[in-house]
N, C-alpha and C positions, 0 to 999 in steps of 0.2 A: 504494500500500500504506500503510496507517494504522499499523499494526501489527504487531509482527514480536514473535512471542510462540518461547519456548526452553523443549523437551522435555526431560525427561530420556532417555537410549538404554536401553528395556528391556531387551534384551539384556547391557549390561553391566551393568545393576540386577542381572537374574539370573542372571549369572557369580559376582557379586561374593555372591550371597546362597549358591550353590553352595558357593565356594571355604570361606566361615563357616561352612555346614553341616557339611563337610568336618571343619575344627576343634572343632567345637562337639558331634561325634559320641562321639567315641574314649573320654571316661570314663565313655560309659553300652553301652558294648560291649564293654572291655577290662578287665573288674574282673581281683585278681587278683594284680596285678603287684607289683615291689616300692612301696614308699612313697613315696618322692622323684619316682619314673616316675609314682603316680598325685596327685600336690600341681602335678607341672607337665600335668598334663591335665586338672585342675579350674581350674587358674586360667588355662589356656587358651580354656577352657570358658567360664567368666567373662568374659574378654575380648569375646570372639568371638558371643556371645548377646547382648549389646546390638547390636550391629554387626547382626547377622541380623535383630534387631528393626529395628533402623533402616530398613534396604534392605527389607523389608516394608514399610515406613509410603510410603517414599519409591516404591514399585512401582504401590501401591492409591492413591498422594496424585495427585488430576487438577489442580493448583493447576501452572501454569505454573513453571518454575526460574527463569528471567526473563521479563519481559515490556516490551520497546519500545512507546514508543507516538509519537505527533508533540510530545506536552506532557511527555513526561519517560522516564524509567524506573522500574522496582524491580526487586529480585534478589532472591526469596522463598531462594534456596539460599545465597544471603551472608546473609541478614537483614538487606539492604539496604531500608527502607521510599522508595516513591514521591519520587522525584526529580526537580523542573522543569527541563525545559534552559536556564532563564534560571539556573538555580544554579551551573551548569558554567560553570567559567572557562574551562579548555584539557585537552585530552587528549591522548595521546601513546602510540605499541604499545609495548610491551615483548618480549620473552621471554628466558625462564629455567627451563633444562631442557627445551628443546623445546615451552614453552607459550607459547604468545602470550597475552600480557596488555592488555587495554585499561584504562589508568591515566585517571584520571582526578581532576583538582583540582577544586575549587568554592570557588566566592565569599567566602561564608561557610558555612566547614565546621561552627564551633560548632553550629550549626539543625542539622542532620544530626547528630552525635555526639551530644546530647544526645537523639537519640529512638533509640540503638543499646543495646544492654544492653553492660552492663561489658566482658565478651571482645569484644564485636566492635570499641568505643572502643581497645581495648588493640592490637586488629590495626591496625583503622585508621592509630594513631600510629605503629606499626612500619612500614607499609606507607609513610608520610610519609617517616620516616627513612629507608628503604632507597630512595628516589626513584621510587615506585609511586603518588604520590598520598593522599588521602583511602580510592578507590576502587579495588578493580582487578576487572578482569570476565574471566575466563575463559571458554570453550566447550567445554573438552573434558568429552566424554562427554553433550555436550549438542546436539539438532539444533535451527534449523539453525548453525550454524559462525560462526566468528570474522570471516572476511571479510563474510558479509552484516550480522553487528552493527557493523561498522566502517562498511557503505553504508549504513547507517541510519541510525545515528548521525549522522552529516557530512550526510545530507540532512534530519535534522530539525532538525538546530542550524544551519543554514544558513537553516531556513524559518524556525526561530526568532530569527533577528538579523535576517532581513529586515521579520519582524512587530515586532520589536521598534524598528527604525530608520523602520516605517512611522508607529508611533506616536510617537515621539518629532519627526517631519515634522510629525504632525498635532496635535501638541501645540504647535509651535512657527509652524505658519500659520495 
């Protein structure tokens, strides 16, 4: 396998665009009421309509959530841009709150942060300080699962320290 690419779960896309609709209904059907009743069902309304926006884009978007490949990663749903696994230093599971985390450090993290937009550098260093890494990769709500990105991982970084120690053989005979 070359590749190990991550769905999103339509079905939770369209739970979650449900449950928005839901909220997003009530002050275009319930006129009427007192005032205060209809200021917290417009600005529920508000809330909850970008969100419905969103889980539409994310429904109709065919662009993979992650994507493994043997020469690296990205996280299109972190806004993780393409990452070589010669840039991974060590990785390590987590979880918290019942979610398993693959943390992950790199070499030189500056190359990475610098191509992240401001919020995600800001997650980034929180993520450092809480001992999560640079990176942390989640799976939930996303197929396939946490365990097959953890077998992937370990056998492409493993292919990549052997091509990496093969060249440095062939560099030095």
């Amino acid at each position: 396998m070359n590749e190990l690419v991550f769905q999103k779960s339509a079905t939770k896309l369209l739970t979650i665009l449900l449950c928005g609709l839901v909220f997003v209904a009530p002050p275009f059907f319930l006129a009427g009421r007192s005032l205060s009743l209809q200021i917290v069902r417009w600005l529920g309304a508000a809330f909850f309509a970008p969100c419905c926006a969103r889980t539409i884009r994310a429904l109709l978007s065919k662009k993979p959530a992650m994507k493994f490949t043997m020469s690296g990663f990205e996280a299109e749903c972190y806004g993780i841009p393409v990452v070589s696994w010669e840039e991974v230093e060590t990785t390590w599971k987590r979880k918290s709150n019942s979610v398993d985390f693959l943390c992950i450090k790199l070499r030189n993290s500056e190359n990475l942060l610098a191509r992240l937009s401001a919020l995600r550098r800001r997650a980034s260093q929180l993520n450092r300080r809480l001992d999560f890494g640079e990176i942390c990769l989640a799976t939930r709500g996303l197929r396939p699962g946490f365990r097959e990105m953890v077998e992937f991982m370990e056998q492409s970084t493993t292919m990549a320290a052997n091509y990496a120690d093969g060249v440095a053989d062939a560099a030095q005979g």
